[in-house]
C-alpha positions in Angstrom: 103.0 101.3 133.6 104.2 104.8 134.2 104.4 105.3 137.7 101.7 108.3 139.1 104.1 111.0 141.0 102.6 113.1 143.6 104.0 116.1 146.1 102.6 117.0 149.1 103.9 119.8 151.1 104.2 119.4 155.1 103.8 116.2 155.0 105.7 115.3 157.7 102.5 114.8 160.3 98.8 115.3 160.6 96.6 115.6 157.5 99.5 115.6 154.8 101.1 112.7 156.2 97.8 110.7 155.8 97.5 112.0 152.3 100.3 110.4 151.5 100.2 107.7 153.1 96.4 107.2 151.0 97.8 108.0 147.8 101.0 105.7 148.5 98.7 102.8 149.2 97.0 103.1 145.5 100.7 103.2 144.1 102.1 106.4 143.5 105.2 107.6 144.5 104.9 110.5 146.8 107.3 112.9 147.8 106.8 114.2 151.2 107.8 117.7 151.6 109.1 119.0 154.7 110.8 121.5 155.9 113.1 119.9 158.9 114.8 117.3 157.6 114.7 115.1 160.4 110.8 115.1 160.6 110.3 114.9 156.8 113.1 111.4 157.0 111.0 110.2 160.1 107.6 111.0 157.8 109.7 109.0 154.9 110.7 106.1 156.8 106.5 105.9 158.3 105.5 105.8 154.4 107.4 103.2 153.2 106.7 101.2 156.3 103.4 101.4 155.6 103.9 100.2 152.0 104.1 103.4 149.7 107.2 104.2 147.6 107.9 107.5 149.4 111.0 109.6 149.6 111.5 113.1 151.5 111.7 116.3 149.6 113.3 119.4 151.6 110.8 122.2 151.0 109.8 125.2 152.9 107.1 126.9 151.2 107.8 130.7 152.2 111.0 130.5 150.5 111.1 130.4 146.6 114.8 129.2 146.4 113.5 126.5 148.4 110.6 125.5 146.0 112.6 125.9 143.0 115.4 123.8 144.4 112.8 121.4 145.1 111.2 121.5 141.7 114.5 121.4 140.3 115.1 117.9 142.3 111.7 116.9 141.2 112.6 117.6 137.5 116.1 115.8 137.7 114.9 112.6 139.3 111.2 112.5 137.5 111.0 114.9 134.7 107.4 115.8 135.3 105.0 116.1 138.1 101.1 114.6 137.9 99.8 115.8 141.5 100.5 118.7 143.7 98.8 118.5 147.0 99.3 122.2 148.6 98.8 120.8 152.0 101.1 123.0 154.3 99.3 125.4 156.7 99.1 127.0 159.9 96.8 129.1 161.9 97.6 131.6 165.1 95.8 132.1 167.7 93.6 135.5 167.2 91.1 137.3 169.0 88.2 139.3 167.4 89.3 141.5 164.4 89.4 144.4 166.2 92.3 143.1 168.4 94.2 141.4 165.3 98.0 141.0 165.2 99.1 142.1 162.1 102.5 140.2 162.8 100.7 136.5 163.5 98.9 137.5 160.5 101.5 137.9 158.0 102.8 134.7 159.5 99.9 133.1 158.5 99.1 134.1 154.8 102.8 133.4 154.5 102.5 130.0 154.4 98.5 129.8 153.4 98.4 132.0 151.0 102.1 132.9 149.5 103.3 129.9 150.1 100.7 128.5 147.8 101.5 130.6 145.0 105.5 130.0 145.3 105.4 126.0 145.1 102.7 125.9 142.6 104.7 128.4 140.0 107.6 126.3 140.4 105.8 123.4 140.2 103.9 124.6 137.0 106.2 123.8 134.4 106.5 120.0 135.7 102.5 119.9 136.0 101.8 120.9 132.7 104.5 118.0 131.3 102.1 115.5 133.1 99.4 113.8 130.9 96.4 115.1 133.2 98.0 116.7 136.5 95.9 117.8 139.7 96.4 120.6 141.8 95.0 120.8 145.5 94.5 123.2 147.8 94.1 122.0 151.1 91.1 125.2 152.2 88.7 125.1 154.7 85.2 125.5 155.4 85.8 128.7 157.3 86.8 130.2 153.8 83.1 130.0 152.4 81.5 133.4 153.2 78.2 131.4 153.2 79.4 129.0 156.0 80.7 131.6 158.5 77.5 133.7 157.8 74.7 131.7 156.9 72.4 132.1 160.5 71.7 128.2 159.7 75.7 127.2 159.6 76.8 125.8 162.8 80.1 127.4 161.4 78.6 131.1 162.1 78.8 130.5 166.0 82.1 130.3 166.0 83.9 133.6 167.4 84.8 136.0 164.7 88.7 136.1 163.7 90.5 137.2 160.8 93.7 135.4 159.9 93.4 132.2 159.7 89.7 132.2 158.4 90.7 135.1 155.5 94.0 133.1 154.6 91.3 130.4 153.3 89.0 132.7 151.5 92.1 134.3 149.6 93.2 130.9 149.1 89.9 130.0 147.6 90.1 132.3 144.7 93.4 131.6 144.0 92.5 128.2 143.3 89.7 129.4 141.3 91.7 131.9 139.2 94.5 128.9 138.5 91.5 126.7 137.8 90.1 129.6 135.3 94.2 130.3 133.5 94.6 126.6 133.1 90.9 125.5 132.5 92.0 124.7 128.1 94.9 122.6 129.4 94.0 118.8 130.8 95.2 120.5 134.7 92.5 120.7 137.1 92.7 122.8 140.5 90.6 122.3 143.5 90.6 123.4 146.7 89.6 120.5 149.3 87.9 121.0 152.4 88.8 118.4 155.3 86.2 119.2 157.9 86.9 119.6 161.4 89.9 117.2 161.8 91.5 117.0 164.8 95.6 118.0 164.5 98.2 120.1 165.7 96.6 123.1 164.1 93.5 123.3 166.5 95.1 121.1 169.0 93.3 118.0 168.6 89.6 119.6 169.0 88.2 118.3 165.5 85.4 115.2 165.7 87.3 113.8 162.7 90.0 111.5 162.1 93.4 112.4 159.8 92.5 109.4 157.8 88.9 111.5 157.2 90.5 114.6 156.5 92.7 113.3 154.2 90.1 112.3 152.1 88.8 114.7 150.2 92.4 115.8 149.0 93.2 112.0 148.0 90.1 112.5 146.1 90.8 115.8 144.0 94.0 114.7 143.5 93.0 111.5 141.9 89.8 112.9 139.6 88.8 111.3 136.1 89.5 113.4 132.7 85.4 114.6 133.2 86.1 115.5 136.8 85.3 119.2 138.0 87.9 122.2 138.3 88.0 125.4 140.3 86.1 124.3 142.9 86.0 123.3 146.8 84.8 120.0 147.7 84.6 118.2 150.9 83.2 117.3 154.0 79.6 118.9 154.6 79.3 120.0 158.2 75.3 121.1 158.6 73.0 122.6 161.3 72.1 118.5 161.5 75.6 118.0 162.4 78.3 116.0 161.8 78.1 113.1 158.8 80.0 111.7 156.4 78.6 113.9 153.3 80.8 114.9 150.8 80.4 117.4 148.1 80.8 121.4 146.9 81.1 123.7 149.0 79.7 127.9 148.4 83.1 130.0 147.6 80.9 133.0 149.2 77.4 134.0 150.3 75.1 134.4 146.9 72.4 135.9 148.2 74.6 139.0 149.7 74.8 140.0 146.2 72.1 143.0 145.3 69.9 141.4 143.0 70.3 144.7 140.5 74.0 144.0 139.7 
């Protein structure tokens, strides 16, 4: 049996780390891309403790010498590539857009946005070698237009900010133009939605756990030939609150949109 080869990018903790550790335990060999490379051998070593043929990839996905080194590796040791799991991600702290660092916010769609595009370009070529590859993009709900907005959404009480919120819509329709160039190949691209998970990003505030959060990714990345592509799906966070719903998510809000057009 050919073995199943997967990448996930900051992998070294949090919601990555589980998503490797998930797609280890049904057998395929993931490569754990960090960009220390005392954290990524320490995320390594966890893996394969845990059972999953795992093995550190250097990668820092602002850099596109890095990412084609990396795919480079990947093409030497592999040949091909079946999953890419655009995990890696970071959010500032912001006030309301009026008072926005433009600084933090580069930072941001550096690695959210940019970064996205640099690993899966290099990546491409090694994806489309793969019988059926999958491409995720680890989004959020507070990239859905509808979600933030939506007067029933408990998302739309949270306090307006730009950066980190906008890095996830942009990163929404780059998954859905990707999904739309590669939509005659057998390549699907989705963007996953963890939910409120609690990790370093919003310093342990979410109600859910990484193993939670690392499911929706786990399953995108693991979708049957008549699967969907080009869209986000994940965990449904309602005005009932919390549950353990899964399913699509709104890109934007559909009923903004003048009815004449």
């Amino acid at each position: 049996m050919t073995t199943t080869i997967a990448l996930i990018t900051g992998a070294n903790k949090g919601i990555g780390l589980e998503t490797a550790r998930q797609l280890g335990v049904r057998g395929v060999t993931v490569l754990a891309g960090a960009r220390d490379e005392a954290r990524g051998l320490q995320a390594e070593r966890a893996l394969r403790d845990a059972g999953a043929d795992a093995r550190f990839v250097r990668l820092d996905v602002t850099d596109p010498k890095s990412a084609q080194e990396a795919a480079d590796w990947v093409d030497h040791q592999y040949g091909r590539l079946d999953i890419l799991v655009n995990n890696a991600g970071i959010a500032r702290a912001g006030g309301p857009p009026s008072q926005t660092d433009l600084d933090a916010m580069r930072e941001v769609y550096e690695t959210n946005v940019f970064g996205v595009i640099i690993v899966t370009n290099a990546m491409l070529p090694l994806l489309r070698r793969a019988p059926a590859a999958r491409i995720v993009n680890v989004s959020s709900e507070v990239g859905s237009i509808t979600s933030m907005t939506a007067p029933a959404s408990p998302l739309a009480q949270m306090p307006a900010s730009l950066a980190y919120p906008s890095s996830k819509s942009a990163l929404n329709m780059i998954t859905a133009l990707y999904a739309k160039e590669l939509r005659d190949t057998p390549v699907k691209v989705n963007a996953a939605n963890p939910g409120y998970t609690a990790t370093d990003l919003n310093r342990h505030t979410g109600f859910r756990s990484v193993a939670e959060g690392a499911e929706a990714s786990v399953h995108l990345a693991t979708l049957d030939a008549d699967g969907p592509s080009g869209i986000l799906w994940g965990h449904l966070w309602t005005a009932e609150g919390p549950s353990d719903a899964y399913g699509p998510l709104p890109w934007c809000a559909i009923s903004m949109i003048p009815k004449d057009l």
